[in-house]
C-alpha positions, -999 to +999 in steps of 0.1 A: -469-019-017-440-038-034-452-061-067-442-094-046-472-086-021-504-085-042-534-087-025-566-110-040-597-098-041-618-122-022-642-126-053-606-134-074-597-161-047-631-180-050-624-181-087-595-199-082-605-223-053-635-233-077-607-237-100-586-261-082-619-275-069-624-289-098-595-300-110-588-323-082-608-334-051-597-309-022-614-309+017-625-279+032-596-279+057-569-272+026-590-245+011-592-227+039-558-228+044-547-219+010-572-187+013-556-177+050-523-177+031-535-158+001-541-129+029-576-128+034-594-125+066-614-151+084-649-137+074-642-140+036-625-166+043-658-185+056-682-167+029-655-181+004-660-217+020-700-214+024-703-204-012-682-230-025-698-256-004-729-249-014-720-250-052-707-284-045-668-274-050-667-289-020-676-318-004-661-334+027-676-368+026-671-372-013-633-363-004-630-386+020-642-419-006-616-407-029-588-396-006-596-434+009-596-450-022-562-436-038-543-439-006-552-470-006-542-482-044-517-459-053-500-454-021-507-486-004-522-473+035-539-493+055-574-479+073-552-468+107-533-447+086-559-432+065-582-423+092-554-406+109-549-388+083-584-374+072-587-367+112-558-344+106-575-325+078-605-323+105-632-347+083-663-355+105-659-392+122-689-400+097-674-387+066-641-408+077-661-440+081-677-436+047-646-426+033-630-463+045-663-481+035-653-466-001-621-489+002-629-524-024-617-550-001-599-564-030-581-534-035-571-533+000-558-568+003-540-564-030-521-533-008-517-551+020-498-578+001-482-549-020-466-536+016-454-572+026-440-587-005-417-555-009-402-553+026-401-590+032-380-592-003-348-576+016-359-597+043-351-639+053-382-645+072-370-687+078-332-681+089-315-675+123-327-641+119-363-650+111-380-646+141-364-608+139-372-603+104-408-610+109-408-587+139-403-561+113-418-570+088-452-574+113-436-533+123-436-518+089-469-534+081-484-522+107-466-488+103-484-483+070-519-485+087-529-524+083-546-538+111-526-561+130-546-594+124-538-586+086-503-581+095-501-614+107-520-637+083-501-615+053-467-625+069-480-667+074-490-662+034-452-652+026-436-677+047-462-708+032 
């Protein structure tokens, strides 16, 4: 065996999930991924998982709130895009919707004006091309997960 191809010791790779467990908020879906790629098979893999679950490492619904909540007011994603997302790292449809209901409404309007005010900058939203303009402004707001009756009364606030 050449020194680039270590194996881990199943017992060494739960140390260091728990590790990065808590460190940072991480789904079960990333763990397991990071444990396939550490060259363990799919039994330890799942005892690994099971044992950090059950020590609370971790927690799919818990990651879900915060994986909501920061995409939300540092990254500025609407609930479309979000849920699509935590689908995609194959969260329950109930962790998902608690995950959203973790979202402060006042955070996610602040986003939602965050998204419109820095497209439509670049943008003339009133001139010959304004009817275009807000056609893609109404685009990449909805591109970024907003809800399309958000989209609109966001763009009505910028044009007032």
């Amino acid at each position: 065996m050449s020194p680039f191809n270590k194996t881990v010791t199943p017992e060494a790779a739960r140390i260091r999930m728990a590790d990065l467990c808590a460190r940072s908020e991480q789904c079960e879906a990333d763990i397991r991924q990071k444990l396939y790629r550490l060259g363990l098979a799919s039994g330890e893999v799942q005892k690994i998982i099971e044992s950090l679950t059950r020590e609370s490492f971790i927690d799919n619904a818990r990651f879900a709130r915060s994986f909501s909540r920061d995409k939300c007011r540092f990254s500025s994603w609407g609930r479309n895009k979000i849920k699509l997302a935590l689908a995609a790292k194959r969260i329950s449809p109930r962790d998902i919707a608690q995950g959203l209901e973790a979202i402060e409404e006042k955070d996610y309007l602040d986003a939602l004006r965050r998204v419109a005010a820095a497209k439509s900058r670049g943008l003339d939203l009133t001139g010959p091309e304004g009817r275009e303009n807000r056609i893609k402004l109404f685009r990449h707001i909805l591109s970024r997960g907003f809800e399309s009756d958000l989209a609109t009364k966001a763009i009505k606030e910028l044009l007032k």
